[in-house]
N, C-alpha and C positions, 0 to 999 in steps of 0.2 A: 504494500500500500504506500503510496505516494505520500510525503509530509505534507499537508492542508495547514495554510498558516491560521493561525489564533488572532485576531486582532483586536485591540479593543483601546479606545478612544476616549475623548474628553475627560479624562481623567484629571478631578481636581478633590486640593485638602479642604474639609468640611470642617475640622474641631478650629478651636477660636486661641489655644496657645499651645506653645509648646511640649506644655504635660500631658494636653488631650487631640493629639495630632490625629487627623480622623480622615481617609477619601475613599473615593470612588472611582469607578472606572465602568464604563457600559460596554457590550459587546457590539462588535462592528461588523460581526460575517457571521456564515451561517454555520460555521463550522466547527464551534466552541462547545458545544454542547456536552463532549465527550470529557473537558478540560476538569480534572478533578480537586485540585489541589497544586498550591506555587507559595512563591514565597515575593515580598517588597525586600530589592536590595534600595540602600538609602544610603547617600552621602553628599559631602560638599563639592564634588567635583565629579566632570562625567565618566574619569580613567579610576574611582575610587570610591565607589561604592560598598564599602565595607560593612555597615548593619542588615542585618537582613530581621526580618520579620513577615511570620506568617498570615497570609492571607487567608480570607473570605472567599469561597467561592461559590457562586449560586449559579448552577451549570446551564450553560446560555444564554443568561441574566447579564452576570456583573462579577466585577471581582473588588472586594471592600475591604481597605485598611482598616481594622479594629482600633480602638482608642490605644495611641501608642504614645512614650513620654520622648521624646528627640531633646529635653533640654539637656543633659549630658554632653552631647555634641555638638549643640548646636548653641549661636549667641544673636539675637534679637539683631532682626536684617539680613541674616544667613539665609540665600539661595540653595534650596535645598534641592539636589539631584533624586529620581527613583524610576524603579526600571520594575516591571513583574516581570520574575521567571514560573514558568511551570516545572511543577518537577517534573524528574526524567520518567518516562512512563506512558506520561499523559502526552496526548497527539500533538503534534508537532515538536518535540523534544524528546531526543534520544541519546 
């Protein structure tokens, strides 16, 4: 079976500081369906992604950052980089 890419869009942070970092993400294809489980890698830069945290997934839906605290890392004004990976398994990554 051919890899089917996952995509999914407008992804934006919902909680209101940095203790209660919260987003979203919708699905963009039709091909998500299958996607069970990934992880938010997070960081200050796009070559350095080092926190990771698990995602929310609602299969075909959405995939949602849980209430997560970034103040650790992060200092008021920080551009904050994030990327979902799916784990390995689930369709499109192997």
């Amino acid at each position: 079976m051919a890899d089917k890419p996952i995509v999914y869009s407008n992804f934006h942070i919902t909680g209101k500081t940095r203790a209660t970092a919260t987003g979203i993400g919708f699905l963009n294809e039709e091909t998500g369906s299958s996607l069970v489980s990934g992880e938010f890698h997070m960081g200050l830069t796009k070559t350095n992604l080092v926190h990771q945290y698990a995602a929310q997934v609602a299969a075909g839906a959405s995939i949602t950052l849980p209430a997560t605290d970034i103040e650790s890392w992060t200092s008021v004004g920080d551009k904050v980089y994030i990327q979902f990976v799916p784990d390995v398994g689930d369709e499109g990554r192997t």
